[in-house]
C-alpha positions in Angstrom: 5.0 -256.9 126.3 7.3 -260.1 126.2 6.1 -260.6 122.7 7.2 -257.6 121.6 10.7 -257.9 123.5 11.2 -260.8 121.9 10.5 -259.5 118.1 12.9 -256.9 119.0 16.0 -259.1 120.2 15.3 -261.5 117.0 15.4 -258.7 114.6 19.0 -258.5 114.3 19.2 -262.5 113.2 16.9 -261.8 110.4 19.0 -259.0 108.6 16.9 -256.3 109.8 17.7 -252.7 110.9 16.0 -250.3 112.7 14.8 -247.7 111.4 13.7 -244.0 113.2 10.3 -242.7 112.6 10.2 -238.8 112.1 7.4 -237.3 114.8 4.4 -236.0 112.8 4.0 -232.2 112.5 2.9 -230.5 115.7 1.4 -227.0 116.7 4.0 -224.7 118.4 2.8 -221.8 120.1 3.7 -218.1 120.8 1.8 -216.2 123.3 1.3 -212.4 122.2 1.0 -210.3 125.7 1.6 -206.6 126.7 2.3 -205.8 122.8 5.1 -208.1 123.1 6.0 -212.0 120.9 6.7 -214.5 123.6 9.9 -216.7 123.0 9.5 -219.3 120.2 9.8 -222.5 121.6 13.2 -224.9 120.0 12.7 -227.7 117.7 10.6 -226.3 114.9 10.5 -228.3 111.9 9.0 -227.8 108.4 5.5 -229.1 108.2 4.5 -227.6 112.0 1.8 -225.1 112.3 2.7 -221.6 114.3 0.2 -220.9 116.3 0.0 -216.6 117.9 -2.0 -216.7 120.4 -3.3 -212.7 121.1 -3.9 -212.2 125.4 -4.1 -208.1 124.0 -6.9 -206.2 124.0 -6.1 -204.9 120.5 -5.0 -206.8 117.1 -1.4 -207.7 116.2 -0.1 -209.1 112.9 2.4 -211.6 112.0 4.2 -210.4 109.1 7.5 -212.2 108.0 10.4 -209.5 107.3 11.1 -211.6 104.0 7.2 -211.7 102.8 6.4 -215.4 103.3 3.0 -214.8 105.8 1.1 -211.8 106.7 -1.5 -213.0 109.2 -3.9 -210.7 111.6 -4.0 -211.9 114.8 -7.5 -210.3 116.0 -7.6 -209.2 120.1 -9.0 -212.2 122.1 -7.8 -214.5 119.6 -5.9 -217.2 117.5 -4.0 -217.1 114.2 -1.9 -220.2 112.3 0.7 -220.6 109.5 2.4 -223.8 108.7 6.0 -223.7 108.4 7.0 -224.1 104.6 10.5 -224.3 104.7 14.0 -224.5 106.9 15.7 -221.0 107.6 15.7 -218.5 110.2 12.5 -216.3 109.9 12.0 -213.0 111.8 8.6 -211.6 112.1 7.2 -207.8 113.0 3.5 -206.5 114.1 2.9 -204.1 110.8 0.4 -202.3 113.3 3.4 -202.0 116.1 6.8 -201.9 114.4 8.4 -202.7 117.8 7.4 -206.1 117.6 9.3 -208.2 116.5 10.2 -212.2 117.1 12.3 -215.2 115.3 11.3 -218.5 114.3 14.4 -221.2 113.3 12.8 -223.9 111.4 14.9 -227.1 110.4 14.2 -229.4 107.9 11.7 -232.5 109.1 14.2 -235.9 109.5 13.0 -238.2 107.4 
């Protein structure tokens, strides 16, 4: 640890500047229960994987209003898409209409 404090506190005298590292893409999940999308957790970023995960007893889909993923989330189970681009992206069950959620995705600092 002290050798690493010390790098730090020299770094200035040698012209250098820090610089911030973007986290790596992550999985963000949304829980499908009682026919219903949970809340989409904040601080999506392009490049992270949506995860649905289906508690039902019956499939669901994941069907982006604009056309960018159609995905069948069987009963019992788990379905992924990786997040392509920044924007706001609602979503709809195509086999229950009333379903419907909102991802925000911003673009991944670099």
């Amino acid at each position: 640890m002290w050798i690493l404090a010390t790098v730090l506190s020299l770094t200035p005298a040698f012209g250098f500047t820090s610089v911030a590292v973007a986290a790596p893409p992550k999985v963000v999940q949304i829980v499908i229960d009682k026919a219903t999308f949970g809340d989409t957790p904040p601080g999506v970023l392009v490049g992270d994987t949506i995860e649905w995960i289906n508690k039902d007893i019956f499939d669901h889909t994941a069907t982006s209003k604009l056309g960018g993923w159609d995905v069948v989330v069987p009963a019992g189970k788990k379905a992924r898409v990786v997040v392509q681009k920044a924007g706001t992206f609602e979503y709809f069950c195509k086999y229950h209409p009333n379903m419907t959620g909102k991802i925000v995705a911003a673009k991944r600092p670099k």
